[in-house]
C-alpha atoms as an extended CHARMM CRD file, in Angstrom:
* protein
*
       113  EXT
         1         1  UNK       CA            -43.4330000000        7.9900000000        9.0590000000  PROA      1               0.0000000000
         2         2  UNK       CA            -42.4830000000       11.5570000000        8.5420000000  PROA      2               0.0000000000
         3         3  UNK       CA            -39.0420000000       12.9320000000        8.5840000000  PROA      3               0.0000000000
         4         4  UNK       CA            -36.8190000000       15.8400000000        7.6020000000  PROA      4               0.0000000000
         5         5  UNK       CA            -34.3960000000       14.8360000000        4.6060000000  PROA      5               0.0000000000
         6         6  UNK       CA            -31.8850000000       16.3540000000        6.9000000000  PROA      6               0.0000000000
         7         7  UNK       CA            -32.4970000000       12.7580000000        8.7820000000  PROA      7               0.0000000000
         8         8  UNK       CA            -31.1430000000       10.6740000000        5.8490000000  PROA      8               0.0000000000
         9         9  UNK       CA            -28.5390000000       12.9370000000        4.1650000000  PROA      9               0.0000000000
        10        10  UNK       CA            -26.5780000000       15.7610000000        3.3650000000  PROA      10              0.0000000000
        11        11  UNK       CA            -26.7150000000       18.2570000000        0.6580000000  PROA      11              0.0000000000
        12        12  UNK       CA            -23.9140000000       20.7110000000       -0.9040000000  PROA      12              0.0000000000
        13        13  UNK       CA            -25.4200000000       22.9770000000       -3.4120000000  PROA      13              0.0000000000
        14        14  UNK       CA            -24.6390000000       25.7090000000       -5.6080000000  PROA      14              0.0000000000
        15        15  UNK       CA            -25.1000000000       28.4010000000       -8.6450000000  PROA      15              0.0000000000
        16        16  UNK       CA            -24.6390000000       28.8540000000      -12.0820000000  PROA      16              0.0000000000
        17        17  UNK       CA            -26.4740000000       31.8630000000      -13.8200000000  PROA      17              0.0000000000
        18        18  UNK       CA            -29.7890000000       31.6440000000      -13.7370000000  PROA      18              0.0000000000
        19        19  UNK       CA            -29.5710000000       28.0400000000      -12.5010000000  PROA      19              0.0000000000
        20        20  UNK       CA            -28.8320000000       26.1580000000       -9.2920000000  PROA      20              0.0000000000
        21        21  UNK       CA            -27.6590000000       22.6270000000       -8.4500000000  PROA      21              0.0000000000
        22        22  UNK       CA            -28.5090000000       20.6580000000       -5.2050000000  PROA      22              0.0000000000
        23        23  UNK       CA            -26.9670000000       17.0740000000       -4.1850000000  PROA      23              0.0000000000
        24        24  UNK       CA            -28.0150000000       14.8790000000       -1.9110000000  PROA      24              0.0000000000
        25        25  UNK       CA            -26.0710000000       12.6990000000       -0.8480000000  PROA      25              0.0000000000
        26        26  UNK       CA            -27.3300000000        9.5200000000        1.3370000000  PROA      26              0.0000000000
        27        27  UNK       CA            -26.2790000000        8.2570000000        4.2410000000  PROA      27              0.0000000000
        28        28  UNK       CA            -26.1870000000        4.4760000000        3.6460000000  PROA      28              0.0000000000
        29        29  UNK       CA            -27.3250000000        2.2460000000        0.2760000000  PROA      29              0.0000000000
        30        30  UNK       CA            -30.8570000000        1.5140000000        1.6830000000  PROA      30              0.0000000000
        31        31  UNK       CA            -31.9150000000        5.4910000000        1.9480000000  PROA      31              0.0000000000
        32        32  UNK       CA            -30.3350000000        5.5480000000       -1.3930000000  PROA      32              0.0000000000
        33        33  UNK       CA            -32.2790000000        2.9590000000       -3.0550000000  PROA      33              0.0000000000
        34        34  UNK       CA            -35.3150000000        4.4630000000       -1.8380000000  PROA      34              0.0000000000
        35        35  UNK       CA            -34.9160000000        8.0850000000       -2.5330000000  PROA      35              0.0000000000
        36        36  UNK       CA            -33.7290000000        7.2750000000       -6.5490000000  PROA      36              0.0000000000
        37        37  UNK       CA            -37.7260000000        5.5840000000       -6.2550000000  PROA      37              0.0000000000
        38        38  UNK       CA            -39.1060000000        8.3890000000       -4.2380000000  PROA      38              0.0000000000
        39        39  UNK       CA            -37.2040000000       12.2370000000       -4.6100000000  PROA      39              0.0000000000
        40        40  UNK       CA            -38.0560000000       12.3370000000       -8.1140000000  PROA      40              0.0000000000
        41        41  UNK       CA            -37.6230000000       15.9410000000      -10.1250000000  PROA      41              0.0000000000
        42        42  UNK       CA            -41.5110000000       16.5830000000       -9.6470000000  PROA      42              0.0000000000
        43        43  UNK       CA            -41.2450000000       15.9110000000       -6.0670000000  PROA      43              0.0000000000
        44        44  UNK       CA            -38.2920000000       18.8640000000       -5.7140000000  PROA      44              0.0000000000
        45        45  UNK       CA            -39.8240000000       21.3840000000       -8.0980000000  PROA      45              0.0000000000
        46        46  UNK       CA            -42.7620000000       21.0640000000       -6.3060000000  PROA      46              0.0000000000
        47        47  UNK       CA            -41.0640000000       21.8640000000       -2.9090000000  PROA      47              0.0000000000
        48        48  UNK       CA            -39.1980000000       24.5310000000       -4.8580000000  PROA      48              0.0000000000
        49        49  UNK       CA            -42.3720000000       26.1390000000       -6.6580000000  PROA      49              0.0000000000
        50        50  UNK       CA            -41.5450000000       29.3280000000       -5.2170000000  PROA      50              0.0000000000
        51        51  UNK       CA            -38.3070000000       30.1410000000       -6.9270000000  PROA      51              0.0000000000
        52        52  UNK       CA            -38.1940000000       27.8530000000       -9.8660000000  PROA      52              0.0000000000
        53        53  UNK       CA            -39.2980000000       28.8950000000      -13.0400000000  PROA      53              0.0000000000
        54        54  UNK       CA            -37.8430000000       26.2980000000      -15.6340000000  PROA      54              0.0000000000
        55        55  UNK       CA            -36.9510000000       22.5600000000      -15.1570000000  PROA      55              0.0000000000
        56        56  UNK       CA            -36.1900000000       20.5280000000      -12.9170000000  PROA      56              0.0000000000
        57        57  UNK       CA            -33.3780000000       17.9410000000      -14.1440000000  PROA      57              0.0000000000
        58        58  UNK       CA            -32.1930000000       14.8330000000      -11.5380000000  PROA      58              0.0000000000
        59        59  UNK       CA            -28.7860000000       12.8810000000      -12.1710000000  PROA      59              0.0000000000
        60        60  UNK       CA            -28.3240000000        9.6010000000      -10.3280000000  PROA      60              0.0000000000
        61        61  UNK       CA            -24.6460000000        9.2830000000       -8.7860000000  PROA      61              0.0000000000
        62        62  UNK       CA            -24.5510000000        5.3210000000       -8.0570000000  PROA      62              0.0000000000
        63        63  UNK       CA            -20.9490000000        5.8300000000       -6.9000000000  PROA      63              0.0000000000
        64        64  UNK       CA            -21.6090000000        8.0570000000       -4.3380000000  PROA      64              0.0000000000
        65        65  UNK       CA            -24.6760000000        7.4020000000       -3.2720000000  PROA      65              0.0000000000
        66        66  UNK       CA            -26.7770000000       10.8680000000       -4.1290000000  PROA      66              0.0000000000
        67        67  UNK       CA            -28.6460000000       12.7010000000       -6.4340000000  PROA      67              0.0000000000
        68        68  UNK       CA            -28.0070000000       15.9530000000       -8.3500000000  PROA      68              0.0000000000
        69        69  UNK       CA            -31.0430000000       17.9470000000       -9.1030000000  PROA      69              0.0000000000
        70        70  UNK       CA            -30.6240000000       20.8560000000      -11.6940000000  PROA      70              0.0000000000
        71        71  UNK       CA            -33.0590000000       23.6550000000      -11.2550000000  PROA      71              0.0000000000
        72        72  UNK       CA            -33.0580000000       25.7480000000      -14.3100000000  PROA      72              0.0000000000
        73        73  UNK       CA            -33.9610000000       29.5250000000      -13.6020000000  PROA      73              0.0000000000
        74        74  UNK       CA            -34.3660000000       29.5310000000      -10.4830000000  PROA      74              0.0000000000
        75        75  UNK       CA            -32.5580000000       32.4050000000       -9.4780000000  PROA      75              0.0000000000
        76        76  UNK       CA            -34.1450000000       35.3170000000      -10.6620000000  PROA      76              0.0000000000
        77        77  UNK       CA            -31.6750000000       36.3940000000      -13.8250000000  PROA      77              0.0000000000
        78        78  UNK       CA            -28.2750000000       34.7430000000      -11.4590000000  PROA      78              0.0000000000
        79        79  UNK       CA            -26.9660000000       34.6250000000       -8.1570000000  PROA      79              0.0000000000
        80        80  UNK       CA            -25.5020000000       38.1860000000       -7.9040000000  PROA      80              0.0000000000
        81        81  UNK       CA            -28.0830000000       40.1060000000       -9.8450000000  PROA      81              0.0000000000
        82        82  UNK       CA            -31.4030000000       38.3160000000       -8.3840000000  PROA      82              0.0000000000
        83        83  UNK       CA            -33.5880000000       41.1360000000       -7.3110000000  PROA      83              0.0000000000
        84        84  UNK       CA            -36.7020000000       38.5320000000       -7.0860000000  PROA      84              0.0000000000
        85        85  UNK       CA            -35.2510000000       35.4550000000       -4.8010000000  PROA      85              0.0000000000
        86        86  UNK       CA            -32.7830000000       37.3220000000       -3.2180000000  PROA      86              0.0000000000
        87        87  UNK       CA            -30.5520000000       34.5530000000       -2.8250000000  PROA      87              0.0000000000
        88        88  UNK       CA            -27.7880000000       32.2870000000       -4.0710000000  PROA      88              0.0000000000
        89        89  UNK       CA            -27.5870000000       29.0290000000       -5.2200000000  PROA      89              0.0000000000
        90        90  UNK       CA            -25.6790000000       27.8130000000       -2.1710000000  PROA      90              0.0000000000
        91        91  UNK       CA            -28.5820000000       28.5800000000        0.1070000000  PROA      91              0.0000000000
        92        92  UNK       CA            -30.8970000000       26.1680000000       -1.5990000000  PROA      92              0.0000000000
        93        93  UNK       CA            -29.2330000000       23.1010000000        0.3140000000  PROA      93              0.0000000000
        94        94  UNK       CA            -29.8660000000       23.9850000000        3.2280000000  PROA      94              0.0000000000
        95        95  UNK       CA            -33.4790000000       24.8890000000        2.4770000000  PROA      95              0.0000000000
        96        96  UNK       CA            -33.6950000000       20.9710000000        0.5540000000  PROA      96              0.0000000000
        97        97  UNK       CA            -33.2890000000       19.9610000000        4.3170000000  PROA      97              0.0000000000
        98        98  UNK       CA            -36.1870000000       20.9300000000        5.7150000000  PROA      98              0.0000000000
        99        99  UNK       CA            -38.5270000000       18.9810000000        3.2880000000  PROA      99              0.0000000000
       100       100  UNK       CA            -40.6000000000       16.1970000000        5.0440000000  PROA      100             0.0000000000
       101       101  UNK       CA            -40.6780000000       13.4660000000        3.9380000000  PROA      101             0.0000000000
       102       102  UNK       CA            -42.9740000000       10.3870000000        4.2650000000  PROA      102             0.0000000000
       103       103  UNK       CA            -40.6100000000        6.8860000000        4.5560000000  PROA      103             0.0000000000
       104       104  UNK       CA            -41.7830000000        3.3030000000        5.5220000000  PROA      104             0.0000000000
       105       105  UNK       CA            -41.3660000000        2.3470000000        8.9870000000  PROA      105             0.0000000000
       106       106  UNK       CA            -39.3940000000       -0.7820000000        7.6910000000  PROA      106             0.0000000000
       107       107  UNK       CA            -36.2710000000        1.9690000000        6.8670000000  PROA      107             0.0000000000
       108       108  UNK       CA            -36.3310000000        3.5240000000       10.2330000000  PROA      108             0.0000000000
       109       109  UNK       CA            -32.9990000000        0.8580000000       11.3410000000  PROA      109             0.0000000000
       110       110  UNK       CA            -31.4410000000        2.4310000000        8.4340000000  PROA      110             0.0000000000
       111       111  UNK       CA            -31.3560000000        6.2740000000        9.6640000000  PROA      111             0.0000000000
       112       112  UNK       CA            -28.2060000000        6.8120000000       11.7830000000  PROA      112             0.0000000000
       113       113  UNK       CA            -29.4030000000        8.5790000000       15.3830000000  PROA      113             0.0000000000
């Protein structure tokens, strides 16, 4: 079934030179468990394709249930001197949002309404 990530968590995001950072964080264990299988680095540098132009790097946060993706130069040069992206890191949560995503029915009792 497709759904917005916005569905299943929230994000906080933000900039550092040339790079940005983007957490996720879940809203219960079972969306967890299923995104550290599922929201890979490929998966997000392919929805980013636009503005990244280096790595994508993904750090699991057991504790807190949420990832932290690191998406080297992907803001044109930095945050206040991007002439290509024209935007800052703290924008690229809220983008992360929008992405669909396709989960099993069986997780559908797991997303809060």
């Amino acid at each position: 079934m497709k759904i917005k990530l916005k569905d299943i968590g929230y994000t906080r995001s933000g900039d550092k030179g040339a790079n940005s950072n983007v957490g996720i964080i879940f809203k219960n264990n079972k969306l967890y468990d299923w995104a550290k299988d599922n929201l890979t680095d490929k998966v997000i540098k392919n929805y980013y394709s636009h503005i990244i132009k280096g790595s994508v790097i993904r750090y699991e946060l057991d504790n807190i249930l949420a990832l932290n993706f690191i998406l080297n130069d992907s803001l044109g040069g930095g945050g206040s001197e991007s002439l290509i992206n024209d935007c800052q890191g703290k924008t690229h949560g809220q983008m992360l949002l929008e992405l669909e995503i396709d989960i099993p029915k069986s997780l559908l009792e797991y997303i809060p309404s």
